[in-house]
N, C-alpha and C positions, 0 to 999 in steps of 0.2 A: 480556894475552893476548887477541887477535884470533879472532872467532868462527871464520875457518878453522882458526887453532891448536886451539881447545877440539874443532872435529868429526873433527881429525885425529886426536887421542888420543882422540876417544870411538872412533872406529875401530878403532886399536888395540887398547884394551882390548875389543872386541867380537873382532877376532879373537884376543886368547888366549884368552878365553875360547871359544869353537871348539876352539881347540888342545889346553887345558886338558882340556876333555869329551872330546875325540877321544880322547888320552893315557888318560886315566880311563877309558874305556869298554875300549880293549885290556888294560888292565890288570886290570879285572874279568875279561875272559873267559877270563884265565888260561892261555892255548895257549901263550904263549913260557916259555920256561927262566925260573930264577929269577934268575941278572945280570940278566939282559935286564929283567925285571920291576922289578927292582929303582934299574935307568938311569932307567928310566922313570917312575918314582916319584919319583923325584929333577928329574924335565925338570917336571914334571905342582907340583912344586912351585914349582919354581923361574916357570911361567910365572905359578904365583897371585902369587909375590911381585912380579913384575914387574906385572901387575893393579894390585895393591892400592899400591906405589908411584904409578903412573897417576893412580890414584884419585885419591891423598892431592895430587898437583901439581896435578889440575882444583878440587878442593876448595879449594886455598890459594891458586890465583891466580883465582877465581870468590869467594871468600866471605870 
């Protein structure tokens, strides 16, 4: 993996995490109905997993 590879995924995982916090932060403030809260919980995980996959591919192809 070529150093533009690795700052392109450091990228990415900098914007879900963004996304991540964003998700999280409506979902604390608890205004929408509870599906809706509930979607969202679900999105709000789904991007950690996609994170922490990231992670583990700059991890294995760096170390």
């Amino acid at each position: 993996m070529d150093e533009q590879d690795l700052l392109l995924l450091e990228s990415a995982i900098s914007a879900i995490e963004e996304a991540a916090s964003a998700v999280a932060r409506e979902v604390e403030r608890d205004r929408l109905v509870e599906s809706t809260l509930a979607r969202l919980s679900t999105v709000e995980a789904e991007l950690n997993r996609s994170r922490i996959a990231l992670e583990k591919i700059i991890r294995e192809e760096t170390g």
